[in-house]
C-alpha positions as CSV (number, residue, x, y, z in Angstrom):
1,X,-21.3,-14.8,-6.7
2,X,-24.2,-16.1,-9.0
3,X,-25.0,-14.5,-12.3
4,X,-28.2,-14.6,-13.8
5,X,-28.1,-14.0,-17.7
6,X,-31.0,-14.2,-19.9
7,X,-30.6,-15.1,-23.4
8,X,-33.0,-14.2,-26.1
9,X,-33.5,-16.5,-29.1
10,X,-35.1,-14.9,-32.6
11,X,-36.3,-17.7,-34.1
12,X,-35.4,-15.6,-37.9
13,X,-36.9,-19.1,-39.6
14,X,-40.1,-19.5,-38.3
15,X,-43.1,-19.6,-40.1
16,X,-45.0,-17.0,-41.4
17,X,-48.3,-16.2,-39.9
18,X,-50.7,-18.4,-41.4
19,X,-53.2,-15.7,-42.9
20,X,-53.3,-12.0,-43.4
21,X,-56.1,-9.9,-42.9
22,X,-58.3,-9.5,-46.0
23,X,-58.0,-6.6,-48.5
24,X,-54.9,-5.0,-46.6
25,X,-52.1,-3.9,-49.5
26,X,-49.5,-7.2,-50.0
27,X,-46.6,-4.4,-48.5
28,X,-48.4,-3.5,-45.4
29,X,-49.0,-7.6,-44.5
30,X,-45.0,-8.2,-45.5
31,X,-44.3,-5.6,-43.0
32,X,-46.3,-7.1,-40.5
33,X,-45.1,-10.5,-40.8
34,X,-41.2,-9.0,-40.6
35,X,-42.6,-7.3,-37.3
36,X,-44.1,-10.3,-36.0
37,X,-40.7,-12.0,-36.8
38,X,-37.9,-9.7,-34.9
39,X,-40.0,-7.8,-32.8
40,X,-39.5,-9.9,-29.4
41,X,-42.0,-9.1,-26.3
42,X,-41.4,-6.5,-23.9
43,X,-40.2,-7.6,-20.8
44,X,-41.3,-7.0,-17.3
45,X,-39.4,-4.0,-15.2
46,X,-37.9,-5.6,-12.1
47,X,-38.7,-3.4,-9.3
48,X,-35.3,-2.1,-7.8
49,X,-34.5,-3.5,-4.6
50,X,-34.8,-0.6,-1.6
51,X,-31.4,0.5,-0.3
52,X,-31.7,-0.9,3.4
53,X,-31.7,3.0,5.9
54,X,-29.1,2.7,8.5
55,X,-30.6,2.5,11.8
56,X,-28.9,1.8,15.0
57,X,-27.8,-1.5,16.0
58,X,-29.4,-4.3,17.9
59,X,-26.4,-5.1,20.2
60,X,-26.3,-8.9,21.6
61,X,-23.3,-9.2,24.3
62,X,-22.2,-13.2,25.6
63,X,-18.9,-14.1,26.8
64,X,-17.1,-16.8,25.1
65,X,-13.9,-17.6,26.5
66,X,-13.6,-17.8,30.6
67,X,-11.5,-18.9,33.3
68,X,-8.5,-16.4,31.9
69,X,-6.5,-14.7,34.3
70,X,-5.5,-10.6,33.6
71,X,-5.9,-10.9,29.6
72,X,-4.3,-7.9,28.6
73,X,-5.2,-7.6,24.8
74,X,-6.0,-9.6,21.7
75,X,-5.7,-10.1,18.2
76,X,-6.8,-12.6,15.5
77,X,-5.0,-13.8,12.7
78,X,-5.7,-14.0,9.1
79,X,-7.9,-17.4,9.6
80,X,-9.6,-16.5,12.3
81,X,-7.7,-17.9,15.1
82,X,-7.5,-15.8,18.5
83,X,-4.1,-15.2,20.1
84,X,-4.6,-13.5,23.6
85,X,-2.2,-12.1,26.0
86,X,-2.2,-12.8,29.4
87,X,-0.5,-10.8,31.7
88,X,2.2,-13.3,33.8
89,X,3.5,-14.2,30.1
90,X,1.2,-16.3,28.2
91,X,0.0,-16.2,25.1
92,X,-3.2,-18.4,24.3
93,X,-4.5,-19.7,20.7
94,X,-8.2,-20.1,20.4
95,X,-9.8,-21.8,17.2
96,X,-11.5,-18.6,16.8
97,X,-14.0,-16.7,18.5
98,X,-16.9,-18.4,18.7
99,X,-18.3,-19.5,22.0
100,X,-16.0,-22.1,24.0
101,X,-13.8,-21.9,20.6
102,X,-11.2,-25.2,21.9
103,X,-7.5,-23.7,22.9
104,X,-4.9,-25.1,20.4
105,X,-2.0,-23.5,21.3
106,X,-0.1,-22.3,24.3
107,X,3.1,-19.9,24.3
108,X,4.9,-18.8,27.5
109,X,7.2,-15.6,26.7
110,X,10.2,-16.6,29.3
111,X,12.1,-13.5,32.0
112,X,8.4,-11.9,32.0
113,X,7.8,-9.8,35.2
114,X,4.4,-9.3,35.9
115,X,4.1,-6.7,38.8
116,X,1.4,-4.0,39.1
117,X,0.8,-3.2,36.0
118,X,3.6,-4.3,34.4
119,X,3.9,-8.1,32.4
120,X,2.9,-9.2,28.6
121,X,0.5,-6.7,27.2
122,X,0.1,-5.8,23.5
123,X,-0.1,-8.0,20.2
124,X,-0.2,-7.3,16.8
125,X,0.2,-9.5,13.6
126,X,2.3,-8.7,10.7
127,X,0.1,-7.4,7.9
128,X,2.3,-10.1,5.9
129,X,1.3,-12.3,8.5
130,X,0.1,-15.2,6.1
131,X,3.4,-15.2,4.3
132,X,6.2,-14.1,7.6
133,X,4.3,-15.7,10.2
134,X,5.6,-12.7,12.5
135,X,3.7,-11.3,15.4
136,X,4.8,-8.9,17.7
137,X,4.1,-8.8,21.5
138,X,5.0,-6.1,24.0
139,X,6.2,-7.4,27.5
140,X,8.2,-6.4,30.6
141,X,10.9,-8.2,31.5
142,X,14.4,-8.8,33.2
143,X,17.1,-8.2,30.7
144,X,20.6,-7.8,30.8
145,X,20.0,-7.2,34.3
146,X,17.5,-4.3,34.2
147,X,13.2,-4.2,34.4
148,X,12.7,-3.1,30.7
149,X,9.7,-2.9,28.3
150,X,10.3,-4.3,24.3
151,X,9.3,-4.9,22.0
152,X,9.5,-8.6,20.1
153,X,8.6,-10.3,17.1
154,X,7.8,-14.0,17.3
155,X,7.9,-16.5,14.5
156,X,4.5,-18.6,14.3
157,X,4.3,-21.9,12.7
158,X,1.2,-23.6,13.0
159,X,0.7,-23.0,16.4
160,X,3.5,-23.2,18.1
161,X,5.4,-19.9,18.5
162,X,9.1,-19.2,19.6
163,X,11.1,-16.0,19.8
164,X,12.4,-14.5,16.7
165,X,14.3,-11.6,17.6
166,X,13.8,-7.6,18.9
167,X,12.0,-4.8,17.5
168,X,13.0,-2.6,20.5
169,X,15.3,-4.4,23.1
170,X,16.3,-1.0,25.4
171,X,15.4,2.4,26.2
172,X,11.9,1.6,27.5
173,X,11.6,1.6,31.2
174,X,9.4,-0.9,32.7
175,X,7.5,-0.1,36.2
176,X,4.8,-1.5,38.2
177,X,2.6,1.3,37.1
178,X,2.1,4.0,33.9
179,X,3.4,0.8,32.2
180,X,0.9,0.6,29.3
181,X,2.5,-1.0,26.4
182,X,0.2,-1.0,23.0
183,X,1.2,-2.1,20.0
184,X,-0.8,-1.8,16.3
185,X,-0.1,-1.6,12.8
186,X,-1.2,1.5,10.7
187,X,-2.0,1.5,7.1
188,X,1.6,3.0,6.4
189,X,2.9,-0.8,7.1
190,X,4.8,0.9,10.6
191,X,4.8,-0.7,14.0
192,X,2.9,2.2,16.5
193,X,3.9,1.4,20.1
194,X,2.3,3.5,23.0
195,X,4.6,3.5,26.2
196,X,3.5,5.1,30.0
197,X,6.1,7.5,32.0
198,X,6.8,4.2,34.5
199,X,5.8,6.7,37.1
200,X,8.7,9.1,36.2
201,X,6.8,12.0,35.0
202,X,9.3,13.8,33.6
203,X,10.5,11.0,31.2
204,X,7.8,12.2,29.2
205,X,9.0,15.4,27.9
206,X,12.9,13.7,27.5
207,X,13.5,13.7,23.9
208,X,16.4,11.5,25.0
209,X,14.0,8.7,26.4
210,X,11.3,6.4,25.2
211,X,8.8,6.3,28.1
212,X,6.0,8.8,27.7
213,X,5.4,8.4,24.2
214,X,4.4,6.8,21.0
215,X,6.8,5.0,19.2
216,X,6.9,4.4,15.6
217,X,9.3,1.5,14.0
218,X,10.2,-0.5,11.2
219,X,9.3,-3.9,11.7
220,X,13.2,-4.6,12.0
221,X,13.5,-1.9,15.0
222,X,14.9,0.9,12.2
223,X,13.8,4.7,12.2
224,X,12.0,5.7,9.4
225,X,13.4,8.2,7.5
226,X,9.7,10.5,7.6
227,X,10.0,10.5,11.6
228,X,9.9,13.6,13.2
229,X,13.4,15.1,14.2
230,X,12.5,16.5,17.7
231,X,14.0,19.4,20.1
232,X,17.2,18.3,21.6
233,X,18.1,15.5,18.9
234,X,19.8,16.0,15.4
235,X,18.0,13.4,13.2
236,X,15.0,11.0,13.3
237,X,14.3,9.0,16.4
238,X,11.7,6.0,17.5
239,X,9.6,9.1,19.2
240,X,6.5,9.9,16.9
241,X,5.0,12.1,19.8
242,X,6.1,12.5,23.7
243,X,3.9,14.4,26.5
244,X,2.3,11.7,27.1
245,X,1.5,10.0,30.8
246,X,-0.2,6.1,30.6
247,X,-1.2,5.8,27.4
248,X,-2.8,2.3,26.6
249,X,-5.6,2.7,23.6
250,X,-4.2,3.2,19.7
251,X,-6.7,3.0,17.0
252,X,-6.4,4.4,13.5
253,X,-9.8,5.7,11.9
254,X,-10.7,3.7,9.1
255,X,-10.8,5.8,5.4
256,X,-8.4,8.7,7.1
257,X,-5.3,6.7,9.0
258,X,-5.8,9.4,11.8
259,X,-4.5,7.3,14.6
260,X,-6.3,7.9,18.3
261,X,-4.7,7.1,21.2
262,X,-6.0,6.9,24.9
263,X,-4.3,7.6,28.2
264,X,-4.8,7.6,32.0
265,X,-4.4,11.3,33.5
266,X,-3.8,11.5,36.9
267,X,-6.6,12.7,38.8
268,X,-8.2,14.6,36.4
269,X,-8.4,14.1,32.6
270,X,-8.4,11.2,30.9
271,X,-8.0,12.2,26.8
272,X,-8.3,11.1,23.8
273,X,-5.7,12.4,21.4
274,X,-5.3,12.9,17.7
275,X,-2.2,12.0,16.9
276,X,0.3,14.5,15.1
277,X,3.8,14.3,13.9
278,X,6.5,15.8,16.6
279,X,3.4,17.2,19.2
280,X,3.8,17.9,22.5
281,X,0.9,16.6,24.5
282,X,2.0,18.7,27.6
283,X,2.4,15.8,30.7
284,X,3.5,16.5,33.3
285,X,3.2,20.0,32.8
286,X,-0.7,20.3,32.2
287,X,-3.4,17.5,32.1
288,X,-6.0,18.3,29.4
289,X,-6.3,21.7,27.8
290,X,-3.2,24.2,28.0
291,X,-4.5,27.1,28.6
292,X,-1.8,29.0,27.5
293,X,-1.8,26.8,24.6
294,X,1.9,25.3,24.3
295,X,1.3,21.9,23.8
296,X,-1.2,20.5,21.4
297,X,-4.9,20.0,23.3
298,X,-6.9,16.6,23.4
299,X,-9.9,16.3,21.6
300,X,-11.6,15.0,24.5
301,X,-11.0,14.9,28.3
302,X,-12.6,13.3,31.1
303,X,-13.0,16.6,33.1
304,X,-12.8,16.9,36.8
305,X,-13.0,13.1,37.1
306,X,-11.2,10.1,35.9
307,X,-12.7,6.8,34.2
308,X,-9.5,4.7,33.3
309,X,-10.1,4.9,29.6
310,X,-8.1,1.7,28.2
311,X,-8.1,0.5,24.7
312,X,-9.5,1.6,21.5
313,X,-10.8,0.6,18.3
314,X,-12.9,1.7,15.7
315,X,-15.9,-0.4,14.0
316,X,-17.5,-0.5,10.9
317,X,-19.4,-2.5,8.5
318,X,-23.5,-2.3,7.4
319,X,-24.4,-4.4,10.8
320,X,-23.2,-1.5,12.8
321,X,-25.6,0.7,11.2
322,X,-25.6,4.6,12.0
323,X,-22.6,3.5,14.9
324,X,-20.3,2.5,11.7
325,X,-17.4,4.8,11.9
326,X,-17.7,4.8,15.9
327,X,-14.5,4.7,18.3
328,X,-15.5,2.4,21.0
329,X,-12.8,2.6,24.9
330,X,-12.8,0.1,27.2
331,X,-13.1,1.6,30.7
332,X,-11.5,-0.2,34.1
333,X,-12.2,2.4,36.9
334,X,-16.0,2.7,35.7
335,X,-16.2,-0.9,34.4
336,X,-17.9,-0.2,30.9
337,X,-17.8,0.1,27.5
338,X,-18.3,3.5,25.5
339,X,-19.1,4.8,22.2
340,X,-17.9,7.9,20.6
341,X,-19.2,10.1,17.4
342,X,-16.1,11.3,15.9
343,X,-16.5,14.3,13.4
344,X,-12.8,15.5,12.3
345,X,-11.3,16.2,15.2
346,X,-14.2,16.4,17.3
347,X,-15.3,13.6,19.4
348,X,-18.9,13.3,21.5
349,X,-19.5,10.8,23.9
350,X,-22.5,8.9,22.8
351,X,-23.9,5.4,25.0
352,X,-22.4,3.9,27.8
353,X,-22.5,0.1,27.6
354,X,-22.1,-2.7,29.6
355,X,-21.7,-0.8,32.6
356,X,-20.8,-3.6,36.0
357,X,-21.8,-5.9,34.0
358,X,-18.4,-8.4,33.7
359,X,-16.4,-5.8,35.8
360,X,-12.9,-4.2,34.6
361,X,-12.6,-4.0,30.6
362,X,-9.4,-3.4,29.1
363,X,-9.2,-3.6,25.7
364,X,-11.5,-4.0,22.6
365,X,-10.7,-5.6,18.9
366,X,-13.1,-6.2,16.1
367,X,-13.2,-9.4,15.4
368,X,-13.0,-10.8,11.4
369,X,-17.1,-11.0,12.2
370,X,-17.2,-7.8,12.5
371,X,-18.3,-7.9,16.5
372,X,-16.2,-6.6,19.2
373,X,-14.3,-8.3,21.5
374,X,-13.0,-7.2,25.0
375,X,-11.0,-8.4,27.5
376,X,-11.6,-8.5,31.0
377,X,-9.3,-7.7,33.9
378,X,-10.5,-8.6,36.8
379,X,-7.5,-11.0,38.3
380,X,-8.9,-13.9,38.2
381,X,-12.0,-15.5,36.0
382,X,-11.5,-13.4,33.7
383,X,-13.1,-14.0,30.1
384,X,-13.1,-12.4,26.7
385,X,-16.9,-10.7,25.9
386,X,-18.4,-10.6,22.2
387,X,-20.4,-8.0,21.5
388,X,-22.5,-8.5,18.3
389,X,-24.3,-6.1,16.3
390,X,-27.3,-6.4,13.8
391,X,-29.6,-4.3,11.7
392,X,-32.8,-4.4,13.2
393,X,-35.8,-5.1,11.0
């Protein structure tokens, strides 16, 4: 930052005027001079600059990483770096996110299954990343003897990476579908982990059982003590929410901490849920609305149809313009990107973007320069998209 100051010098020595009008009383020209000597110039009025009017964005999309196979999801750290998943087990380090950005680093999570849709999926960095070095990953894999989902937390030094320890080690049951495994942090410091039904529906009203819901942890794998205490157990549990079928999109709403999460319905309804402490979101009893109003209602369904909503995030900053504020999904079934107007509680489909154009997208992050960037997930050739905005003129 530059500051400009201007300094004013009185020159309270200088010279009287050389001559003073004839026949003017000596008081009145003393005066004068005095004037003459303090007074200093009025100065020019700068012109204030124009606060630039929002307008909607000039979007610029380009892929800059390619050749990936089934990314899952991504994240960048504190400087910038990239760290993708990739769905057999791998985690790659980019430079950053610039176009052709060279890999530095390589990571492959050992016992990883990766069936269907099951394999390495989320990532998330410690918010004390900088100081920890943690990161936490989401995976499926052979433990112990059974096909599991958990949770870990790896320890990054430079750019090498090695297992630290478990955040959730059981009680998440891995399947080759309804397998989606999220993980964010929220601005309360907690780990949020979304985790599918693995195709046993009724998992996901079991108050005894992780699969259908959304998880929230300590970064240590401990309860907090502000968890909900839900029917059927006698204190706090992982379980923030249950009812829930595939869900794969969490995003928290920047200025409120409402957290959003997407899922897959069935044949019918694909939502988008506000999250609340202890709901019921009603699967497998009712996709979308209750009618009879038991559970708690979406605030936005796909209807009759299904487009394989995937992951979320929100964007905002001046480049985005009148979008700032937006929830943007990643769609696989109808291969696009969308944007949402979220009011409260109430959320409007807005543009649909990108549609065919790199096939399958899966999930979305904004990216430290302030663009989005998405996945692919195509099975093979896949590539990570940017998707820049700008103000237009």
């Amino acid at each position: 930052m530059r500051l400009a100051v201007a300094f004013v010098f009185v020159a309270a020595c200088a010279s009287p005027p050389a001559s003073v009008a004839t026949g003017a009383p000596p008081s009145a020209a003393a005066a004068t001079a005095s004037l003459a000597r303090v007074a200093p110039a009025p100065s020019p009025t700068a012109s204030p600059t124009p606060t630039p009017v929002p307008k909607p964005p000039a979007l610029t999309d380009s892929p800059v990483q390619s050749g990936l196979r089934l990314p899952w999801d991504l994240a960048f750290a504190p400087d910038g770096r990239m760290f993708v998943t990739e769905r057999a087990g791998n985690v790659l380090v980019f430079e950053s996110g610039a176009t052709n950005a060279r890999r530095i680093g390589h990571f492959s999570l050992p016992d990883v299954r990766s069936t269907g849709e099951s394999g390495l999926m989320g990532i998330a960095f410690d918010p004390d990343f900088s100081r920890n070095g943690f990161l936490y990953l989401c995976a499926s894999r052979v433990d112990e003897g059974e096909f599991r989902n958990q949770v870990l937390r790896l320890k990054v030094t430079g750019n090498e990476m090695a297992i630290d320890g478990y955040v959730i080690r059981s009680g998440m049951r891995a399947a080759v579908a309804h397998d989606g495994c999220t993980v964010r942090f929220g601005p309360d410091g907690k780990l949020w982990v979304s985790m599918g039904d693995s195709t046993v529906s009724r998992l996901a009203q079991d108050t005894g059982s992780l699969n259908g819901k959304i998880l929230r942890v300590n970064t240590d794998g401990s309860i907090p003590p502000d968890n909900p205490v839900l029917p059927g157990r006698s204190a706090p549990s992982a379980i923030w929410s249950y009812g829930h079928r595939n869900p794969q999109g969490l995003a928290f709403q920047p200025g409120t901490g409402a957290i959003f999460e997407v899922e897959h319905g069935a044949d019918t309804h694909d939502e988008i849920n506000v999250l609340e402490k202890g709901a019921n979101y009603g699967w497998p009893i009712v996709e979308g609305p209750d009618p009879q109003h038991r559970f708690t209602d979406p605030v936005w369904t796909s209807g009759d149809v299904t487009i394989a909503n995937s992951g979320a995030t929100f964007v905002t900053g001046q480049m985005w313009g009148t979008w700032s504020g937006s929830l943007f999904t990643a769609q696989l079934k109808e291969a696009d990107l969308r944007r949402y107007v979220v009011e409260g509680t109430k959320v409007t489909r807005a543009e649909i973007l990108l549609k065919n154009r790199y096939g399958r997208l899966r999930s979305p992050a904004l990216g430290p320069d302030g663009a989005l960037y998405i996945t692919t997930s195509n099975g093979s050739g896949d590539r990570i998209i940017r998707v820049a905005a700008t103000q237009p003129p």
